[in-house]
Short mmCIF file of the C-alpha atoms (twelve columns), coordinates in Angstrom:
data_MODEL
# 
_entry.id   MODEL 
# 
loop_
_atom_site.group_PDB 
_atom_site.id 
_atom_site.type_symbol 
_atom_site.label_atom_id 
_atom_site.label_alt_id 
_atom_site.label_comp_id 
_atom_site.label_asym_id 
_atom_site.label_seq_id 
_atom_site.Cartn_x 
_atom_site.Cartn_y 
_atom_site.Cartn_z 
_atom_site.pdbx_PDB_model_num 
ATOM 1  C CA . UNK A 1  -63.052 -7.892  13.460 1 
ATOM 2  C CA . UNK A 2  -59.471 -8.933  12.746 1 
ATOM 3  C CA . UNK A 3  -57.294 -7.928  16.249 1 
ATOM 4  C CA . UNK A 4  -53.368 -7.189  15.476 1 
ATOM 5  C CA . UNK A 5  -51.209 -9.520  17.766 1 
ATOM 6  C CA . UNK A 6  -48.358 -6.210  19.021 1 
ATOM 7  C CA . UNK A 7  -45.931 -8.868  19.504 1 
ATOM 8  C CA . UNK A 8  -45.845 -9.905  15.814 1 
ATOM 9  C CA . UNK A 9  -45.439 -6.924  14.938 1 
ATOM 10 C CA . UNK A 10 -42.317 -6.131  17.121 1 
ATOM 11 C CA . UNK A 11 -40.937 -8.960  15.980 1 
ATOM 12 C CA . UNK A 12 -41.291 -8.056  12.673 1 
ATOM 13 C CA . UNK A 13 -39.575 -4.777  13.241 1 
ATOM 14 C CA . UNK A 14 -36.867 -6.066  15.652 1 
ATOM 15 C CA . UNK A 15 -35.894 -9.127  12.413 1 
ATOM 16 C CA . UNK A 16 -35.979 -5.564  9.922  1 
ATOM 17 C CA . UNK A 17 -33.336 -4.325  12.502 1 
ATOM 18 C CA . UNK A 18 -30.981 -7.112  13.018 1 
ATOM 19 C CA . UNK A 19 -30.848 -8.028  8.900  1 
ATOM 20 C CA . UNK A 20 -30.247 -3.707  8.624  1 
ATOM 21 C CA . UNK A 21 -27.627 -4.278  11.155 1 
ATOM 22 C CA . UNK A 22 -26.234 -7.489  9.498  1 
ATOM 23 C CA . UNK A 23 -26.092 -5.842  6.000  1 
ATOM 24 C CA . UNK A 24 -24.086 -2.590  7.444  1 
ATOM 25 C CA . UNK A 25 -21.869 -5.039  9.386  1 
ATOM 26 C CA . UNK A 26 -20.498 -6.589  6.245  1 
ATOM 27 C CA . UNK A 27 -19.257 -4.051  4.153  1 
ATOM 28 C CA . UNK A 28 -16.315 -4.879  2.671  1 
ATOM 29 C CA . UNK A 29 -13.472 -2.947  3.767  1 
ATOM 30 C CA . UNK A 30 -11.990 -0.818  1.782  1 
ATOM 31 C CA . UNK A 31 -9.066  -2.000  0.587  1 
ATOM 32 C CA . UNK A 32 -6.326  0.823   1.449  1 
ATOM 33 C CA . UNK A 33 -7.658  0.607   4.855  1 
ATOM 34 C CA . UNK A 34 -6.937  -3.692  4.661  1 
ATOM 35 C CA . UNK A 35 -4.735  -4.876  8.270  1 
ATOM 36 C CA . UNK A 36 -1.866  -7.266  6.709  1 
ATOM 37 C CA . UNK A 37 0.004   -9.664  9.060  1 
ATOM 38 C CA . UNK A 38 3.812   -10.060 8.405  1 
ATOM 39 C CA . UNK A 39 3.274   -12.854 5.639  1 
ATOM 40 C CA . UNK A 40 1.007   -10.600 3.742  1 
ATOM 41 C CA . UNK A 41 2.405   -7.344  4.096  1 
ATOM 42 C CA . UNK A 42 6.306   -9.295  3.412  1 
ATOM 43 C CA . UNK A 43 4.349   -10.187 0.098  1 
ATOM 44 C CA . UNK A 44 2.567   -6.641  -0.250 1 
ATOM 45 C CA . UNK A 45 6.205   -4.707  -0.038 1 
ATOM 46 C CA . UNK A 46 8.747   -7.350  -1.956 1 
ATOM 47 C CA . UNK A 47 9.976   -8.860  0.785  1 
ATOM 48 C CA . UNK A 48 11.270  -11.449 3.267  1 
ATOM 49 C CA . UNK A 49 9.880   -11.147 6.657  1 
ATOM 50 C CA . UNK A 50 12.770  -11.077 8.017  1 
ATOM 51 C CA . UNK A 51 13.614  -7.986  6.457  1 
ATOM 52 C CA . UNK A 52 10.662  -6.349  7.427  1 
ATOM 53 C CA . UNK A 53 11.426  -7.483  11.323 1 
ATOM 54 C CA . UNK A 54 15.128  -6.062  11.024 1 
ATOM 55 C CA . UNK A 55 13.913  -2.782  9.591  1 
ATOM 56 C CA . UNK A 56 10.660  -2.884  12.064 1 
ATOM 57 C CA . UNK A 57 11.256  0.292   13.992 1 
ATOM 58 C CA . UNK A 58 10.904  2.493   10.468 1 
ATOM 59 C CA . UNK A 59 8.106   0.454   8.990  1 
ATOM 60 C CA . UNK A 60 4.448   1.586   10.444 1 
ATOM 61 C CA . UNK A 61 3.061   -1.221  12.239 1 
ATOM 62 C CA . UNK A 62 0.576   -2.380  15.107 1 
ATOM 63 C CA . UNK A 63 1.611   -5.069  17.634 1 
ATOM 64 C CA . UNK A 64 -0.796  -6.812  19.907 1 
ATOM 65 C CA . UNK A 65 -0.449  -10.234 21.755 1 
ATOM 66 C CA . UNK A 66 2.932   -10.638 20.741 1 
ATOM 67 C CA . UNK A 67 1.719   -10.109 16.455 1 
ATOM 68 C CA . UNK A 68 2.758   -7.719  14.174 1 
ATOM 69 C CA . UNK A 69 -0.112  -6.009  11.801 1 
ATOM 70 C CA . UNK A 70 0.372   -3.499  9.325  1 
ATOM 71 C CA . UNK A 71 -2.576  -1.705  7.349  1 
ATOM 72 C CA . UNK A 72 -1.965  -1.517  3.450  1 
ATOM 73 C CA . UNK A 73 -2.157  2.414   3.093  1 
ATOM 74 C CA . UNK A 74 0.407   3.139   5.751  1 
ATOM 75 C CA . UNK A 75 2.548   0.582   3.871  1 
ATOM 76 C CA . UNK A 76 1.806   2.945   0.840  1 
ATOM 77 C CA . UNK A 77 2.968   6.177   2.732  1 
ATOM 78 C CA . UNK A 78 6.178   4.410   4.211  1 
ATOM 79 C CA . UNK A 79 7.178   3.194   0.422  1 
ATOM 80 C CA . UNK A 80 5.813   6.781   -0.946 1 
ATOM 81 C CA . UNK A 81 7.809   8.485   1.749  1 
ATOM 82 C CA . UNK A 82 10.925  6.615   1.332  1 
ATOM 83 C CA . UNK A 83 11.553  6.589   5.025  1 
# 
């Protein structure tokens, strides 16, 4: 009579959780919904960063610690808009 060790087995199940977890964790973003910093969203729209700080208060953007992030599809609906 073979006995089942319980702790092997919730090991087992707790490794099937974190690699389910892992897997879910790294799905690629989609890229509409990609966060640009100035350098790549100056790039994205055409051009110089310094433009795009001039113009700042009519270009969507997020600003934390002092940085400036954009997302790529709000970029999209700025240019779209033509605000």
């Amino acid at each position: 009579m073979m006995s089942v060790n319980p702790f092997e087995i919730l090991e087992q199940k707790i490794d099937n959780l974190a690699l389910l977890i892992m897997t879910k964790s790294a799905a690629p973003v989609e890229e509409e919904d990609k966060m640009l910093n100035l350098e790549e969203a100056a790039a994205y729209l055409g051009m110089v960063q310094q433009t795009i700080r001039r113009n700042i208060r009519k270009i969507p953007h997020r600003k934390r610690h002092g940085r400036l992030f954009f997302f790529k599809s709000e970029l999209v609906q700025y240019v779209k808009n033509g605000k």
